[in-house]
N, C-alpha and C positions, 0 to 999 in steps of 0.2 A: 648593438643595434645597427641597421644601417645606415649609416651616416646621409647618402642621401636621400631619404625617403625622409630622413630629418629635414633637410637643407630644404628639400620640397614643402612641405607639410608650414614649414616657416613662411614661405615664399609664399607660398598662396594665402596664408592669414595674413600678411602681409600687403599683398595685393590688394586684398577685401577688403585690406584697412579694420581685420577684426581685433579686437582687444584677444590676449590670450584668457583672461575672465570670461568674455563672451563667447569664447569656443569651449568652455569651464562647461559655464552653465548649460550651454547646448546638450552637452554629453554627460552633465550631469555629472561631474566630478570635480574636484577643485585644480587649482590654476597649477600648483606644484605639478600636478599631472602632465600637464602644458608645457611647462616648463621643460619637466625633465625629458619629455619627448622631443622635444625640439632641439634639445640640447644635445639629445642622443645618449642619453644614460638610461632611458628605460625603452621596453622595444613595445611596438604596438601591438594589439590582437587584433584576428580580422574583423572580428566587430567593432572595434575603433578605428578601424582602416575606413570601414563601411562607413562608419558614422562622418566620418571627415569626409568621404567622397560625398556622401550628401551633402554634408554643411558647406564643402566650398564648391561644389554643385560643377563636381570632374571625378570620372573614372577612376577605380581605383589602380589603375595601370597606369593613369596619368602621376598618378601620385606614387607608385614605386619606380618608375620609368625616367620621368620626366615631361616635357611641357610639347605641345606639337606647334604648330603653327596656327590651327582650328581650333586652337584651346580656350583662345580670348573671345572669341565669338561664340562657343559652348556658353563658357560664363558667362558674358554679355547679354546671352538670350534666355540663359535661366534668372537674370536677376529683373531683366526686362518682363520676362513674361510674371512677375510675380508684383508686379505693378500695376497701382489703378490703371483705367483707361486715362483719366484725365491726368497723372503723371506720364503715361507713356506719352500724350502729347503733347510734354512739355518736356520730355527728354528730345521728341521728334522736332520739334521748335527751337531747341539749343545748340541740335547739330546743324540746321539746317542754319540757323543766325549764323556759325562757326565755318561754315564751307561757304556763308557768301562772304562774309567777313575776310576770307583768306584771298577771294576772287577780288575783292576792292581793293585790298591789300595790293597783291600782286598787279593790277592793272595801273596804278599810280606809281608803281617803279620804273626807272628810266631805262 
């Protein structure tokens, strides 16, 4: 199998902070499957390809290829846009606490 489409595939469950159980059950198969894909002992099919570019909600070029630079912002606004309104305004309230927080910060430095 290709080693990094392993290495990837890691990386972004990884990222998402998924369990490899709960990328299991997404796909409907058990975690050994997980397991040994990641590990790079078993190789994927393109409908498992497909099914991962859903689940961690990127290209599946992103995930044979590797990561861009728009790729965090891909993710970010698929996982955004699948949020109540009243959680997206309280993600919009936490960034917005966090960039004046850094502006306080930095204005109290000598």
């Amino acid at each position: 199998m290709n080693s990094e489409l392993s290495m990837h595939l890691k990386e972004m469950r990884t990222k998402l902070n998924f369990s490899q159980e709960y990328v299991a059950r997404l796909m409907n198969v058990n975690r050994s499957v997980i397991t040994a894909i990641e590990s790079g002992k078993r190789s994927v099919s393109a409908e498992e390809l497909d099914q991962f570019s859903a689940i961690y909600g990127v290209s599946m070029e992103m995930l044979l290829h590797g990561e861009d630079d728009l790729n965090h912002v891909r993710v970010f606004n698929r996982m955004f846009d699948a949020l109540s309104e009243t959680d997206q305004q309280e993600i919009h309230n936490l960034m917005q606490f966090k960039i004046n927080l850094k502006r306080s910060l930095a204005s109290d430095e000598p």
